[in-house]
C-alpha positions as a printed NumPy array, in Angstrom:
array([[ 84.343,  72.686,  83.449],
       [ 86.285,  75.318,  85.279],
       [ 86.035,  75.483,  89.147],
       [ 86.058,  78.105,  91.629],
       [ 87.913,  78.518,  94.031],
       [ 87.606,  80.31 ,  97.517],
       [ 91.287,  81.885,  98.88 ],
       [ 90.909,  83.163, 102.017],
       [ 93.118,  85.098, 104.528],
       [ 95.833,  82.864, 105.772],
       [ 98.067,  82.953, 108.752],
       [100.019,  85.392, 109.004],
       [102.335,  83.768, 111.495],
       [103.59 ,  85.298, 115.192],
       [ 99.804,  84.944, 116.603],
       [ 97.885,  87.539, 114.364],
       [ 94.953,  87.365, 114.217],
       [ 93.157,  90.176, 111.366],
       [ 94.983,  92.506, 109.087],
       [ 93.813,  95.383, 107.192],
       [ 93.537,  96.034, 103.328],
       [ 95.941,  98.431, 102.13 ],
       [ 95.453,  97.669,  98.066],
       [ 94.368,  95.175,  95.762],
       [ 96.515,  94.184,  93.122],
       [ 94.61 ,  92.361,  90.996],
       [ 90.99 ,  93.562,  89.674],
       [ 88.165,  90.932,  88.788],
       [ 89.177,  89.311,  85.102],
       [ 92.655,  89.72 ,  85.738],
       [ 94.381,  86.392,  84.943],
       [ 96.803,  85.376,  88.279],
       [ 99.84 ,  82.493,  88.089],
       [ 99.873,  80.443,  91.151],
       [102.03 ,  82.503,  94.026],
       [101.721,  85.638,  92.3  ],
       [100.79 ,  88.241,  95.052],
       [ 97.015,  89.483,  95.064],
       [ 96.272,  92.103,  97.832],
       [ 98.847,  94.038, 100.163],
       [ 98.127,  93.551, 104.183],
       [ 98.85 ,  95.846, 106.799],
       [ 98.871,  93.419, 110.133],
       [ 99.844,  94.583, 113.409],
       [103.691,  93.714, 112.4  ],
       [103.953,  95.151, 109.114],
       [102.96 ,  95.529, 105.814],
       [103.173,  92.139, 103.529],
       [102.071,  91.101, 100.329],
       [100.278,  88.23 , 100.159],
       [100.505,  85.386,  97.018],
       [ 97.629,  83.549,  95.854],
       [ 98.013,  79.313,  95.532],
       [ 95.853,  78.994,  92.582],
       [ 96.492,  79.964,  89.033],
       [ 92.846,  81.218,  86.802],
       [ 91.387,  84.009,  86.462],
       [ 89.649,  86.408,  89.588],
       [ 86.218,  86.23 ,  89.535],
       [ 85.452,  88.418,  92.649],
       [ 87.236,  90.287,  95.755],
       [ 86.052,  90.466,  99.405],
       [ 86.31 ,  93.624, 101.205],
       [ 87.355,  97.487,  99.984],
       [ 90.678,  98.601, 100.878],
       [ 90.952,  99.978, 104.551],
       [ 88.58 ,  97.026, 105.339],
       [ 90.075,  94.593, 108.399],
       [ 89.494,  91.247, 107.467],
       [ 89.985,  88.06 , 110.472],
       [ 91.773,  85.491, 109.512],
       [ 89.939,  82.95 , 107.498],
       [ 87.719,  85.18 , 105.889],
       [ 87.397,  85.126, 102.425],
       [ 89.751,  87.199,  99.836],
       [ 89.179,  86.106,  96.669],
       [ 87.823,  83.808,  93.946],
       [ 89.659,  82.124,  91.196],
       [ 88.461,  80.136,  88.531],
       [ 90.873,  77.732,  87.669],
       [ 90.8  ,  75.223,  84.517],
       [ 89.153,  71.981,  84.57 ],
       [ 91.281,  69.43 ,  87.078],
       [ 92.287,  65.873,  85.939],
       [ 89.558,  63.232,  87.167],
       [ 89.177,  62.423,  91.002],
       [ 92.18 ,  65.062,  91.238],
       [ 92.094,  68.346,  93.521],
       [ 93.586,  71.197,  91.695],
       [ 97.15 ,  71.797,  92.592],
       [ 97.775,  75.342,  94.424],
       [101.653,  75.743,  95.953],
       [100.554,  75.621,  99.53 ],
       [102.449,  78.573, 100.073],
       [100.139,  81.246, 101.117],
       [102.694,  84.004, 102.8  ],
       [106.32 ,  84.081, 101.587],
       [108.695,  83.331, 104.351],
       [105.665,  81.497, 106.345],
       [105.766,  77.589, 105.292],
       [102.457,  76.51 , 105.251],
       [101.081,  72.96 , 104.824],
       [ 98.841,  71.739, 101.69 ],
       [ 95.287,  72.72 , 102.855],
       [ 93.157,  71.066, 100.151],
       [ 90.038,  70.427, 102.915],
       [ 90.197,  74.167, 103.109],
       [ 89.542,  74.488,  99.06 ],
       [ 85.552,  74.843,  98.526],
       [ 84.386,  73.674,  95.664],
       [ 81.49 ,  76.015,  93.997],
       [ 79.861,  74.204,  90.675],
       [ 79.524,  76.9  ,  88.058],
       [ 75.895,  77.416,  86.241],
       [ 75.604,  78.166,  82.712],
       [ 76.254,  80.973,  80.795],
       [ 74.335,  84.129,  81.914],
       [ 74.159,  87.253,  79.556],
       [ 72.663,  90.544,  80.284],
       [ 71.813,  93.001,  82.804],
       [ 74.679,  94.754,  85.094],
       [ 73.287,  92.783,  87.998],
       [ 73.713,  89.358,  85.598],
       [ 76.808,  90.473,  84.24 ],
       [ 79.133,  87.786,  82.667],
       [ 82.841,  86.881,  84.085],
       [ 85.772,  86.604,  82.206],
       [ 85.114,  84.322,  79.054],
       [ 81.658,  84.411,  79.332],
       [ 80.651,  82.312,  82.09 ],
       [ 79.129,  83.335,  85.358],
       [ 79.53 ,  81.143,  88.565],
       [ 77.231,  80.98 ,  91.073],
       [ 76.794,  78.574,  94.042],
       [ 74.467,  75.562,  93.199],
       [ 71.443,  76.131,  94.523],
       [ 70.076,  72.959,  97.574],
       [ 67.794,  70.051,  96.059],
       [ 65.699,  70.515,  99.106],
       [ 65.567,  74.546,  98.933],
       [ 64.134,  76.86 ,  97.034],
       [ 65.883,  78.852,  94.234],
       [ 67.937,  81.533,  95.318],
       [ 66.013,  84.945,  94.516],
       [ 67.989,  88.165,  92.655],
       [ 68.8  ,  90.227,  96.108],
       [ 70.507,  87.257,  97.048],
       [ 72.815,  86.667,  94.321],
       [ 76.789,  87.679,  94.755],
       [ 77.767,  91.553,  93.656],
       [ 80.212,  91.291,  90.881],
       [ 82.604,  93.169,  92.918],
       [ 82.718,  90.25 ,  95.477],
       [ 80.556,  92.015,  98.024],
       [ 77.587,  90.289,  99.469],
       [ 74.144,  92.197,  99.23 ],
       [ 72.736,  93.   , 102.315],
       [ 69.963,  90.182, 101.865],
       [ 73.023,  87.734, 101.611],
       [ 74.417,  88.705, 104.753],
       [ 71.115,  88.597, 106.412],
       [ 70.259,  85.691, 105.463],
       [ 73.521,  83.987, 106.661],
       [ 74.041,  85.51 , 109.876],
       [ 70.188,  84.397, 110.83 ],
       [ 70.818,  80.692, 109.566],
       [ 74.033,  80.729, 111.789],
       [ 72.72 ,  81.846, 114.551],
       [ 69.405,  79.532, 114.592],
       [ 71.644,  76.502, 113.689],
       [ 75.307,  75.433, 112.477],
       [ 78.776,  76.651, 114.381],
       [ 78.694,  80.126, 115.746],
       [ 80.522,  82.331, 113.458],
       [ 83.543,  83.164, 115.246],
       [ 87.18 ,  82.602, 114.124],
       [ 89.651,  83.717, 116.731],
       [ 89.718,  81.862, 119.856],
       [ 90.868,  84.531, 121.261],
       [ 87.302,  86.081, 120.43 ],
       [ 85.404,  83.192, 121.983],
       [ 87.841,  83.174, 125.324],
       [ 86.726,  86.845, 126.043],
       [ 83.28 ,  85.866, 124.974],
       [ 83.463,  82.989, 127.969],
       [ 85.327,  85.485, 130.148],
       [ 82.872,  87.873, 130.205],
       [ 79.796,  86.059, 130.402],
       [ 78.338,  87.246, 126.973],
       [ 76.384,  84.674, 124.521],
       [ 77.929,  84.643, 120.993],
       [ 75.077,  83.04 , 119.682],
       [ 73.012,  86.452, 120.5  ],
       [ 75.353,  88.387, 118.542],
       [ 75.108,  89.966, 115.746],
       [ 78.724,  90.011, 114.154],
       [ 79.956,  93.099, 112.023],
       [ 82.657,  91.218, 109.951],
       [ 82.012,  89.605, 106.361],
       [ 79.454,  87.184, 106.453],
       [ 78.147,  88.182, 109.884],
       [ 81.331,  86.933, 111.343],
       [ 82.028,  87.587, 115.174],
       [ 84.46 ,  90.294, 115.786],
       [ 86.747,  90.897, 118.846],
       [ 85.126,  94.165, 118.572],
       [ 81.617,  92.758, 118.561],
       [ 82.332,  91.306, 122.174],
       [ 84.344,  94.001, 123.182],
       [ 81.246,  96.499, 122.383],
       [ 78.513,  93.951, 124.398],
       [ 80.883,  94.108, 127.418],
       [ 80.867,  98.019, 127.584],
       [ 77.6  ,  98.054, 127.022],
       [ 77.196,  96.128, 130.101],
       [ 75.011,  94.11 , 128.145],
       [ 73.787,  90.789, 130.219],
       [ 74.614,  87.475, 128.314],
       [ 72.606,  87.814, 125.084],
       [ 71.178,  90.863, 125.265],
       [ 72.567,  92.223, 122.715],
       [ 71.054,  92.51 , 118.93 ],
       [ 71.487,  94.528, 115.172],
       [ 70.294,  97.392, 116.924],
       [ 72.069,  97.586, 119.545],
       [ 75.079,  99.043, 118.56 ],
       [ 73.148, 102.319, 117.549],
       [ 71.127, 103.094, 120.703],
       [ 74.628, 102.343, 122.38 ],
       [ 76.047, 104.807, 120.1  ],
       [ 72.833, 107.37 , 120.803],
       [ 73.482, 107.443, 124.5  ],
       [ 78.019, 108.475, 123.828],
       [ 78.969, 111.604, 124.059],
       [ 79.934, 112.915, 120.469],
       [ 83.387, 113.21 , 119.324],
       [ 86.164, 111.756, 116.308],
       [ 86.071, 108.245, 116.49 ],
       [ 89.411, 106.563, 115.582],
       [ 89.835, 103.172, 115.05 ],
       [ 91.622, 101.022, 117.753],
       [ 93.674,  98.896, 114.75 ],
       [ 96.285,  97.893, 113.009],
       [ 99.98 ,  98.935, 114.859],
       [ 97.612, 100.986, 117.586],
       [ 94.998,  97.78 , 117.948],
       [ 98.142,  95.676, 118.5  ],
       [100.06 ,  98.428, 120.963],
       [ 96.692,  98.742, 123.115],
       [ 95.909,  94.857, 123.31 ],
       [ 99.729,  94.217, 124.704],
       [ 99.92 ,  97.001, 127.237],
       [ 96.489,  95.918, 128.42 ],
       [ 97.923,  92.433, 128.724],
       [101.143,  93.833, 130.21 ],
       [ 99.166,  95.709, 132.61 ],
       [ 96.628,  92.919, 133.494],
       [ 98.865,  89.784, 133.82 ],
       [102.614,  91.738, 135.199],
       [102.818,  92.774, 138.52 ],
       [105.354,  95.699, 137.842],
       [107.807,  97.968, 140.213],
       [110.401, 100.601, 138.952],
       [113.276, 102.149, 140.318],
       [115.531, 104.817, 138.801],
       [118.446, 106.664, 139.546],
       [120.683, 109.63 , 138.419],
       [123.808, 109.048, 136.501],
       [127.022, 111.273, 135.427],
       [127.063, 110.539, 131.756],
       [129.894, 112.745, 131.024],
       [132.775, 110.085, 130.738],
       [130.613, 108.234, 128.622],
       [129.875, 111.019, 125.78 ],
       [133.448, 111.567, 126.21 ],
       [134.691, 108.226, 125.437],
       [131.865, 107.921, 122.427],
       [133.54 , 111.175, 121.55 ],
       [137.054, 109.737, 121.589],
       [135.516, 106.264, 119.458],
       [134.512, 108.328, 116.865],
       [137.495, 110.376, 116.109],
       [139.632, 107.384, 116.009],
       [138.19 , 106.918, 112.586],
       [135.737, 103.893, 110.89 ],
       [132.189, 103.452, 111.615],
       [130.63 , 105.728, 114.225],
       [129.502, 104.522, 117.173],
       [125.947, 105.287, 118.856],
       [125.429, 106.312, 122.239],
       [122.348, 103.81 , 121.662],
       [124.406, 101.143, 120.731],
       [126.894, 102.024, 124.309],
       [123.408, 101.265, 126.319],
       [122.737,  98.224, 124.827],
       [126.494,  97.121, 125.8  ],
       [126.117,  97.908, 128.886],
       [122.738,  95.962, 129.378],
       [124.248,  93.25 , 127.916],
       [126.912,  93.014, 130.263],
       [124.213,  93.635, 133.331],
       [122.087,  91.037, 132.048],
       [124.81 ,  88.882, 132.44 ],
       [125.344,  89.617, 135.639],
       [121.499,  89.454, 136.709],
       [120.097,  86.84 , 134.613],
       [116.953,  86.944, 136.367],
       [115.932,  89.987, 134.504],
       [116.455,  87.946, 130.921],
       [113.649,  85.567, 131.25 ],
       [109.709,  85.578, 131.377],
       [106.849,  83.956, 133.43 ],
       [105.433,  80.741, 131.815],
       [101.714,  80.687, 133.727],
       [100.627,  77.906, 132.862],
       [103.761,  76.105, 134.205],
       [103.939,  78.357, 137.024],
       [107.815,  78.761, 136.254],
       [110.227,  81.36 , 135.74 ],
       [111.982,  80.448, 132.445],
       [115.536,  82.498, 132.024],
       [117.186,  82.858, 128.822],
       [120.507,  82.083, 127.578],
       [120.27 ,  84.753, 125.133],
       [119.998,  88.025, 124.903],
       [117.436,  89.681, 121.741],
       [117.222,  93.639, 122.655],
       [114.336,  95.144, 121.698],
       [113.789,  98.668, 121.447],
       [111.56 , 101.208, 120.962],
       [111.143, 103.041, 117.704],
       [108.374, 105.949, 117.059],
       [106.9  , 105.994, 113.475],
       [104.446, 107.644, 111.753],
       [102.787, 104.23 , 111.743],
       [103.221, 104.268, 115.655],
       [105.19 , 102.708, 118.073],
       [107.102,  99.63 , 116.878],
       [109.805,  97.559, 119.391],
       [112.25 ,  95.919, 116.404],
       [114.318,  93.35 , 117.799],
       [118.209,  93.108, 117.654],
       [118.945,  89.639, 117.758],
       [121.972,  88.032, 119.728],
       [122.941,  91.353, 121.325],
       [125.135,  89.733, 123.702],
       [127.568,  88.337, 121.205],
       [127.367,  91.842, 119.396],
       [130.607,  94.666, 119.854],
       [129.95 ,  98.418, 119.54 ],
       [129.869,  98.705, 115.803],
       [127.574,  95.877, 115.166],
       [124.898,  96.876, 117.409],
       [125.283, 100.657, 116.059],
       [125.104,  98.912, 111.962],
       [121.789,  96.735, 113.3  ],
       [120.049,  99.565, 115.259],
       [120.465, 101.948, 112.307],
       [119.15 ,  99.019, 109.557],
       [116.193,  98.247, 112.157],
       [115.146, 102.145, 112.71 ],
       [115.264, 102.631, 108.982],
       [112.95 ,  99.326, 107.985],
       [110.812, 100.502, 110.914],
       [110.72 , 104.361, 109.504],
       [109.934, 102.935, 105.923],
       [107.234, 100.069, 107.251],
       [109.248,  97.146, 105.982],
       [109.907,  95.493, 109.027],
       [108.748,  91.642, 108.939],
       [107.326,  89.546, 111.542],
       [110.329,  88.135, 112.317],
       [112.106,  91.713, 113.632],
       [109.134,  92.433, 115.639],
       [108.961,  89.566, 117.491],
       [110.973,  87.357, 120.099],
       [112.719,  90.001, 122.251],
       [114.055,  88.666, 125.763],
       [114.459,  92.538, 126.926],
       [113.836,  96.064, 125.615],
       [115.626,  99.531, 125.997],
       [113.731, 102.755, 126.059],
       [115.212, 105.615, 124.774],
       [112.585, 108.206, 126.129],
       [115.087, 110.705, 126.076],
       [114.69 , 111.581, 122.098],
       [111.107, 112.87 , 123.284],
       [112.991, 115.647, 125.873],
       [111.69 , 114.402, 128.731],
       [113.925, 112.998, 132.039],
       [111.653, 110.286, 133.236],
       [109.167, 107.766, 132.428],
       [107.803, 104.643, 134.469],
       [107.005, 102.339, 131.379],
       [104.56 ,  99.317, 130.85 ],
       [106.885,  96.271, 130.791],
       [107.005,  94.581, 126.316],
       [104.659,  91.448, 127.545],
       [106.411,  88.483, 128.042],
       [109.484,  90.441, 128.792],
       [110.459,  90.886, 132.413],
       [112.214,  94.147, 132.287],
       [112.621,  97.371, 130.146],
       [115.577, 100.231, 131.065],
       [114.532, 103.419, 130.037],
       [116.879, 106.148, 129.215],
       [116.105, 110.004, 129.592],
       [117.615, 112.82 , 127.8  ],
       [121.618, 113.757, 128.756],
       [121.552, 117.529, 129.514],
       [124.328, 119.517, 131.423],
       [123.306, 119.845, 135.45 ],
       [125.047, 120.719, 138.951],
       [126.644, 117.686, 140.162],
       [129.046, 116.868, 142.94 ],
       [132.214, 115.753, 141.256],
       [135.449, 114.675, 142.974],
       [133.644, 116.877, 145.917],
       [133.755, 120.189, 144.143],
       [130.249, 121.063, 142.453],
       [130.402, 121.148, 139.08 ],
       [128.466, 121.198, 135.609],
       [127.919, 117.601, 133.942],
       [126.45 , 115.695, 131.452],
       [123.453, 113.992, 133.704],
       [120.941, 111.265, 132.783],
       [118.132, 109.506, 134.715],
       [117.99 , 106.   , 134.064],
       [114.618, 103.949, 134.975],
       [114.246, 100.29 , 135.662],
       [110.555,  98.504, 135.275],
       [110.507,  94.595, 136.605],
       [108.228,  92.139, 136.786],
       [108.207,  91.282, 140.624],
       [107.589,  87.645, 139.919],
       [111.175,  86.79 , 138.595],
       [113.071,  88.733, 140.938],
       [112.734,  91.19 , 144.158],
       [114.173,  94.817, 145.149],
       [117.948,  93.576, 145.529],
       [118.115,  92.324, 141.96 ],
       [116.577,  94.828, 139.818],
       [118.624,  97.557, 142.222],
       [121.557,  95.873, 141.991],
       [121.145,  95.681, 137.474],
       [120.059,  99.139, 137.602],
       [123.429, 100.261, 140.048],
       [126.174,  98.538, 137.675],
       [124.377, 100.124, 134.643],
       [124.689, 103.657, 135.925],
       [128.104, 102.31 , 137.233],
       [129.256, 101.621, 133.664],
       [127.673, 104.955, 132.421],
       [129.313, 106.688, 134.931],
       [132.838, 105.122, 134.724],
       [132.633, 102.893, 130.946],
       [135.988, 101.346, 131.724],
       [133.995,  99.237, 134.167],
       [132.977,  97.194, 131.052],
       [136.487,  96.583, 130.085],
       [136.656,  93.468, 132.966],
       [133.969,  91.84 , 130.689],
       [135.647,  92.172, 127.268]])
């Protein structure tokens, strides 16, 4: 007898927790090996493809694409063939390429298929004939027809209601993310009263998120509730806070809520270092970007102010700095703002950082970044400057401890050599965490950067 077999959304790795479903590339009937990919993810990190462990045939798909699925919700069914006796059928395991994952056979449910069922549309047959169903309980009684799974892999609406009533009147609460049920506990709100908008009546972030603005007491909330909240808004477009926007909003929040942040700035003469850029690039070979000058120069501060290379660890109450330096940096794309991650800047020269910042910008620009590049940074540089504007006071990358931002270079009056005169000017902006270091430190990083903008031979006693 052939089994079926439930594949659901794995992790994705680097603490995400939901992605969103760009396009299916199988269709029910179509006949999958084992790893072949089955549906293409948009996450908060980038777009992936993600493989299927088991080898049969698809006998249904959760969710439409643009739906935002948790992780550990349901994807797909396969039927695979019949398994040798007292033997689990053998997927790869792998679940994400590039993301190990262990054998998760206690994950695999088993569903015992009924016998063949010909006929209607709503009755219609699978692949080979044979329709699978859940077995129905000794104790209960049959299953009735507006409970039965859609073909398509939806559940009807008498499904769903059914199984968000049982779980709230008995069982687990249906909530994934822990991250949902600490802001459930944070904010006093009962997850048991909640009625959860996700497959299956599953608990959302958003669920909690809308019983908190409500200002809902603890389990006041119910079906209803999210239209009379709705009733009471003032109209508008409603855009949904997800995806690369969710993920920016959640980590400035964070930023915001957990960093106690300062910033300082200052004016610098830029003009001798667009001139020795200028004098790089006619020497011949690869040209060098002013970009990849900054993140020299914050190398070599960095290195001088270690303090500023580090994060908080709360829970230890210590300051951990780092030995290395991974520059991040922002990046606007049309799928919004991304912070791709150069690692080992520190042991990079000119031309390396320019090749890595250019590869980086282009994978960001094209959505191909993985996990991996978006993650991990010890520091970021802000180029606000591309956007013409002179100044910014930005929300520190959380857990980073620092961010230089960089206006735009434009010609301006300027003392120079006491005669006024018209040069290249930038402003450059510091933003610290106040934790790892005081006023005297992040001055002093943000001084021998403009230093080294102003005079870029400076760097040549660290080379």
């Amino acid at each position: 007898m052939a089994q079926v077999l439930e594949f659901k959304l794995p992790d994705l790795g680097e603490g995400l927790t939901e992605a969103e479903i760009v396009r299916w590339l199988v269709q029910v009937g179509d006949v999958v090996a084992i790893d072949q990919p089955v549906v293409e993810v948009e996450t908060a990190k980038a777009m992936v493809e993600v493989p299927c462990p088991y080898g049969g045939v698809v006998t249904a798909r959760f969710g439409e694409e643009g739906t935002e699925l948790p992780v550990g919700a349901p994807l797909l069914t396969v039927a695979v063939g019949e398994p040798a006796a007292h033997t689990e059928p053998e997927g790869s395991g792998n679940v994400l390429v590039g993301y190990g994952t262990s054998d998760a056979p206690a994950r695999r449910r088993r569903v015992r298929p009924t016998p063949v069922v010909t006929g209607t549309a709503n009755g219609s047959t699978g692949p080979g004939g044979a329709r699978n169903t859940s077995a129905p309980s000794k104790t209960g009684p049959d299953p009735r027809p507006d409970q039965a799974a859609d073909p398509t892999g939806k559940a009807t609406d008498g499904t769903a209601h059914a199984r968000v009533h049982a779980l709230h009147l008995e069982g687990p609460v249906p909530v994934i993310s822990p991250l949902v049920r600490r802001l459930a506990r944070e904010g006093g709100v009962d997850l048991r009263q909640l009625a959860g908008s996700g497959p299956d009546g599953l608990i959302l972030r958003s669920d909690v998120e809308d019983a908190l603005r409500a200002g809902a007491a603890p389990g006041s909330r119910t079906a209803g509730a999210p239209a009379a909240a709705s009733a009471t808004r003032a109209a508008g477009i409603r855009i949904p806070l997800k995806g690369v926007r969710g993920a920016v909003a959640d980590k400035l929040s964070r930023s915001r809520r957990e960093i106690p942040d300062a910033t300082c700035w200052v004016d610098a003469d830029a003009t001798e270092l667009m001139g020795a850029r200028a004098a790089m690039n006619a020497a011949g070979g690869p040209k060098i970007s002013l970009l990849a000058l900054l993140a020299r120069i914050c190398t070599a501060a960095l290195a001088r102010f270690p303090e500023l290379n580090s994060y908080v660890d709360v829970e230890a109450r210590e300051i951990v700095q780092l030995d290395q330096v991974h520059l991040g940096f922002a990046a606007q794309t049309a799928r919004g703002l991304v912070v791709p991650v150069v690692r080992d800047a520190h042991a990079r020269d000119a031309e390396s950082l320019t090749a890595e910042f250019a590869r980086l910008t282009e994978a960001a620009r094209t959505g191909t970044l993985t996990p991996g590049e978006l993650t991990g940074g010890t520091f970021t540089l802000n180029n606000y400057g591309v956007f013409g504007v002179d100044g910014s006071t930005p929300i520190i990358n959380h857990p980073e401890a620092a961010m230089l931002g960089v206006g735009r270079i434009v010609p301006k009056p300027w003392v120079h050599e006491g005669e006024l005169a018209v040069r290249q000017v930038v402003q450059l902006s510091l933003t610290f965490d106040h934790r790892v270091c005081d006023g005297g430190t992040a001055g002093g990083f943000l001084r021998y950067v403009a230093d080294c903008v102003e005079h870029p031979a400076v760097l040549l006693r660290t080379l």
